[in-house]
C-alpha positions as CSV (number, residue, x, y, z in Angstrom):
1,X,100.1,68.2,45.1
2,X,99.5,70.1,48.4
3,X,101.6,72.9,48.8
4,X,104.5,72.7,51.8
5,X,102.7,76.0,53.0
6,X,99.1,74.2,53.0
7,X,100.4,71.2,54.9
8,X,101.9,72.8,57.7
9,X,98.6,75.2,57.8
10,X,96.8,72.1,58.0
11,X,98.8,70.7,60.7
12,X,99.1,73.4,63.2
13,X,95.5,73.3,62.9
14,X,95.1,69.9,64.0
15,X,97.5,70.5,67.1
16,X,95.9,74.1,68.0
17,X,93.3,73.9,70.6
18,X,90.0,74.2,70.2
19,X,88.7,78.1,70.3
20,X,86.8,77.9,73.3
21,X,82.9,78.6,73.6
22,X,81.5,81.7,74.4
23,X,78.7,83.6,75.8
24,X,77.5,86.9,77.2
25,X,76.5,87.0,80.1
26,X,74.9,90.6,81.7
27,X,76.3,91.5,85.7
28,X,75.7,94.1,88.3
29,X,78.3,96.7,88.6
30,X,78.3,95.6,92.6
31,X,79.1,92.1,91.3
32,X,81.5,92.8,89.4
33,X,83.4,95.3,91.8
34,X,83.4,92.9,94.4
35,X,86.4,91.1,92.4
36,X,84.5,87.5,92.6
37,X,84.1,87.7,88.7
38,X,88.2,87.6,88.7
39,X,87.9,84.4,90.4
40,X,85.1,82.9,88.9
41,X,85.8,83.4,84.8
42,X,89.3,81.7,84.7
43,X,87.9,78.3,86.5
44,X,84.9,78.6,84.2
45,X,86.6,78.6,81.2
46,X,89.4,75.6,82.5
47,X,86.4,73.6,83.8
48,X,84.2,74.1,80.7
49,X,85.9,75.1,77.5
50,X,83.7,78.1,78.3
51,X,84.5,81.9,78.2
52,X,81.7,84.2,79.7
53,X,81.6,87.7,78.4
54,X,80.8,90.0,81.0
55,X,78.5,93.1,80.2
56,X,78.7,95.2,83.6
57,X,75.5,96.7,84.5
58,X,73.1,98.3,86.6
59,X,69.9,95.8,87.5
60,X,67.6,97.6,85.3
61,X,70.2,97.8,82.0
62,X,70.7,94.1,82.9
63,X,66.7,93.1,82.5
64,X,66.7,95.5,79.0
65,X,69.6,93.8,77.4
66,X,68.1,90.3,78.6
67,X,64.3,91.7,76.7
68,X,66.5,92.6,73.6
69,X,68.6,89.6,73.3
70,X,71.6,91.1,73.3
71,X,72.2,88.3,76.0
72,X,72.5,85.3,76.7
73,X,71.3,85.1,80.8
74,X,71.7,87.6,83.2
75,X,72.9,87.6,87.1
76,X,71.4,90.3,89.1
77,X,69.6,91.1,92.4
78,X,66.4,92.8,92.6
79,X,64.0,90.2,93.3
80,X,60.5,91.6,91.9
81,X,62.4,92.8,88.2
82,X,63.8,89.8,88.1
83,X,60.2,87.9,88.5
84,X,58.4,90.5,86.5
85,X,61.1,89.5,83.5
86,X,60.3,86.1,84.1
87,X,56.4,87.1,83.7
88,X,57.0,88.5,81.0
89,X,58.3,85.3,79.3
90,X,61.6,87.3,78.4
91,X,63.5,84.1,81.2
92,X,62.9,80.8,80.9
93,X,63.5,80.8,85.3
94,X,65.5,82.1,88.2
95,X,67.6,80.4,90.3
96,X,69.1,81.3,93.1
97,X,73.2,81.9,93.2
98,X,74.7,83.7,96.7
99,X,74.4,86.6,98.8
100,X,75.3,89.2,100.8
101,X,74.0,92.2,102.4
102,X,73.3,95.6,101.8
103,X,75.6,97.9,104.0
104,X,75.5,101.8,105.0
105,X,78.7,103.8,105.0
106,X,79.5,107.5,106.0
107,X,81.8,109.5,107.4
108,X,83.7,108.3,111.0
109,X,82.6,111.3,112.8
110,X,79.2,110.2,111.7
111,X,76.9,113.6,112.1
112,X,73.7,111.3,111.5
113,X,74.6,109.2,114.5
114,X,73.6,106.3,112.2
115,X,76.2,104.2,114.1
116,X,72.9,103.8,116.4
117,X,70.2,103.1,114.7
118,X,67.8,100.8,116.0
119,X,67.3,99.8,112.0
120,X,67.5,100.6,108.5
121,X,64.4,102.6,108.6
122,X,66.0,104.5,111.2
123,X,69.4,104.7,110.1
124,X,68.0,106.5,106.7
125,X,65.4,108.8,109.1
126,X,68.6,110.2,110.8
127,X,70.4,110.9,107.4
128,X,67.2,112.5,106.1
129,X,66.4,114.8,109.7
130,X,70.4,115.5,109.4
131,X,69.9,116.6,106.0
132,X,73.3,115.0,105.9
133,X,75.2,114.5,102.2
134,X,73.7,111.2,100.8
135,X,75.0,109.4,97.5
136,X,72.7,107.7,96.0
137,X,73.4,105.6,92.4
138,X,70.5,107.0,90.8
139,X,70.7,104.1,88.2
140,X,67.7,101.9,88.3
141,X,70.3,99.6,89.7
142,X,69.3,96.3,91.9
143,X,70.9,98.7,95.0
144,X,68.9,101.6,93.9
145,X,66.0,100.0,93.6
146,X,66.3,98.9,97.4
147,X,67.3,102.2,98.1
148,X,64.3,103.4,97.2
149,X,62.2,101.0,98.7
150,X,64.1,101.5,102.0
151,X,63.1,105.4,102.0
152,X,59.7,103.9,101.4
153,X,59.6,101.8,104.3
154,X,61.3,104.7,106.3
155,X,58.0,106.8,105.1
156,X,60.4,109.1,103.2
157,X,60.0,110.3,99.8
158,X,63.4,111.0,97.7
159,X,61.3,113.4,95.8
160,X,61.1,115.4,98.2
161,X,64.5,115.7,99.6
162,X,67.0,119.1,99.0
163,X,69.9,118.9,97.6
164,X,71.7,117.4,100.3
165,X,70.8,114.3,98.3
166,X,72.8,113.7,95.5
167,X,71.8,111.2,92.4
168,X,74.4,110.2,90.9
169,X,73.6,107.9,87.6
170,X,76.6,105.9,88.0
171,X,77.8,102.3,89.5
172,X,78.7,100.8,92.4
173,X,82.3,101.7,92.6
174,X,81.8,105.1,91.2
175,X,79.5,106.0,93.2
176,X,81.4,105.0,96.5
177,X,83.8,107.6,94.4
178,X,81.8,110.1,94.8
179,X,80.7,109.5,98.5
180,X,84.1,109.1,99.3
181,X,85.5,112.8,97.6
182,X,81.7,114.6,99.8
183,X,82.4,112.7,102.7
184,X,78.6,111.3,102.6
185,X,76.7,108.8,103.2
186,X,76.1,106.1,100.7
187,X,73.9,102.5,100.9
188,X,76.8,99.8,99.3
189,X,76.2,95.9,99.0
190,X,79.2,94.8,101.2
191,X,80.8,92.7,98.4
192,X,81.7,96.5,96.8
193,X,82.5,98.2,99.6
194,X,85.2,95.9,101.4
195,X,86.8,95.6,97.7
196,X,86.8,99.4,97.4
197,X,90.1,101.0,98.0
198,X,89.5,104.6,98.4
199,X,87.7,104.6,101.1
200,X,88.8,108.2,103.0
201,X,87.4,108.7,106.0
202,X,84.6,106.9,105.2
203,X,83.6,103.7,107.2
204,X,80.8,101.0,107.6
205,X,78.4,102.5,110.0
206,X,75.3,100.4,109.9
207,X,74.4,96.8,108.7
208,X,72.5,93.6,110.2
209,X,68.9,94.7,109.5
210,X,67.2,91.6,108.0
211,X,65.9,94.2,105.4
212,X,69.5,94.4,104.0
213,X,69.6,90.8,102.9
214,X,70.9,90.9,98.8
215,X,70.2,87.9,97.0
216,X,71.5,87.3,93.7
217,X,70.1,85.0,91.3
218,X,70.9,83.7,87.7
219,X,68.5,83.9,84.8
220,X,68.7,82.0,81.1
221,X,67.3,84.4,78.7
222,X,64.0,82.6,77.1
223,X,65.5,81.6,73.5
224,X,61.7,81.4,72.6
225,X,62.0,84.8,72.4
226,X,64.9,84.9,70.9
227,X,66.3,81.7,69.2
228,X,69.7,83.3,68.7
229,X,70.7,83.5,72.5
230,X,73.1,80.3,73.6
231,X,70.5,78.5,76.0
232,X,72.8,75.5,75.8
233,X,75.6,77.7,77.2
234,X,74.0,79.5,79.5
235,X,72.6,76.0,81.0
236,X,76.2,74.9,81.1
237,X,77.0,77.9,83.2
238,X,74.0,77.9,85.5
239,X,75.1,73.9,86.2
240,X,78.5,75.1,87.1
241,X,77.2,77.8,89.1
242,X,75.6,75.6,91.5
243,X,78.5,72.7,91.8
244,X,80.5,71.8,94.7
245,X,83.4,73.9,92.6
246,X,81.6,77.0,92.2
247,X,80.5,76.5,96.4
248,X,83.9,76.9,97.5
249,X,85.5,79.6,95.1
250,X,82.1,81.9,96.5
251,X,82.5,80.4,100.3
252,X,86.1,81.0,100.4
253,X,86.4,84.5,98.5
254,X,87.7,86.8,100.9
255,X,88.7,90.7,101.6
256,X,91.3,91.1,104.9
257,X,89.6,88.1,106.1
258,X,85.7,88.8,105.5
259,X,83.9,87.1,103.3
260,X,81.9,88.6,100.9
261,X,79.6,86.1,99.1
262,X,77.2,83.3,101.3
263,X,76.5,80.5,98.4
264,X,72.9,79.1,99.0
265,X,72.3,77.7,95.6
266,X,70.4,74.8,95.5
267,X,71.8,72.0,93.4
């Protein structure tokens, strides 16, 4: 005969709800920061039974944990790593999410005059002839990476730069930190920097260059690769990411009126 204690065991078990799902899932640090995850996990998890474990990255860290397995998919935005990880066969395909653009910030009294830059190219040759203090993440982040490529195409080499330019290894919101305590110049996805609240005297000097467009996209980790990663989740999530639902929680997430995320998924 069943114990009273066994019984009842077995009876709150039956009225308990079921443990929901779950799965890793890598971000940006700028993704994070910008506050949209707050929005996003809770109606994720009431709509699928799903919770999504964040691991809050830079770009580059995001592609490694995705090669090691460690999880699940990844949402990032440096277009070229993410195809090169796809080439590699370590993502089984990339689809598009939302995005924003890439902004640059500095101090109000702006000693660059970056405020009238014809361009991005020319925004960052003002910084670099000031030899004005500029934060950079240093981090093999999707943002560093188009840092770098924006010195590129400015025909500027980082290399070569004194120490006016500061590397500092660290993400989005740190970083902003750190431009905020030198009163420098920083390059910020907009998402981060409207949801940043120690902003100083700092202030957005520069953005519209077509150059600054920041797509993110969404990528299952290839389970051929490793058979251990939840492709079956992380399907349920990319589906879910790309709904009507998801549309107007991106579309309608705002900061003192601006939004922060464009949704161009398609479905």
């Amino acid at each position: 005969m069943k114990s009273l204690l066994g019984m009842l065991s077995i009876v709150v078990a039956m009225m308990s709800p079921a443990a929901a799902e779950q799965m890793k899932l890598a971000v940006t640090t700028s993704f994070h920061n910008s506050g949209l995850s707050d929005v996003l996990l809770p109606e994720i998890q009431k709509d699928l039974g799903l919770e999504v474990q964040l691991l809050v990255v830079g770009t580059g860290q995001a592609l490694r944990l995705g090669e090691a397995g460690d999880v699940d998919a990844i949402l990032v935005h440096s277009r070229m790593a993410e195809e090169a990880f796809i080439a590699a066969g370590f993502g089984t395909h990339r689809r598009e999410i939302m995005y924003n653009d890439f902004v640059v910030i500095g101090p109000k009294s702006d000693a660059a005059a970056v405020g009238i830059a014809q361009n991005a190219s020319d925004a960052l040759q003002k910084i670099a002839g000031a030899k004005a203090p500029f934060v950079s993440r240093g981090d093999d982040s999707g943002t560093h990476k188009k840092e770098l490529s924006l010195w590129a195409k400015a025909g500027l080499d980082v290399d070569g730069f004194g120490d006016w330019y500061r590397a500092v290894g660290a993400g989005m919101g740190a970083a902003l930190n750190t431009a905020s305590g030198m009163n420098a110049y920083i390059m910020s996805d907009r998402a981060s920097w409207l949801n940043f609240g120690n902003k100083g005297d700092l202030a957005l000097l520069f953005a519209g260059d077509p150059v600054l467009f920041n797509q993110y996209a969404y990528i299952p980790v290839n389970p051929a690769r490793h058979d251990h990663v939840r492709n079956d989740l992380a399907l349920q999530l990319e589906a879910w990411l790309v709904s009507d639902a998801a549309q107007a929680l991106i579309d309608g997430y705002q900061i003192n009126g601006e939004t922060l995320f464009v949704f161009n998924a398609v479905p």
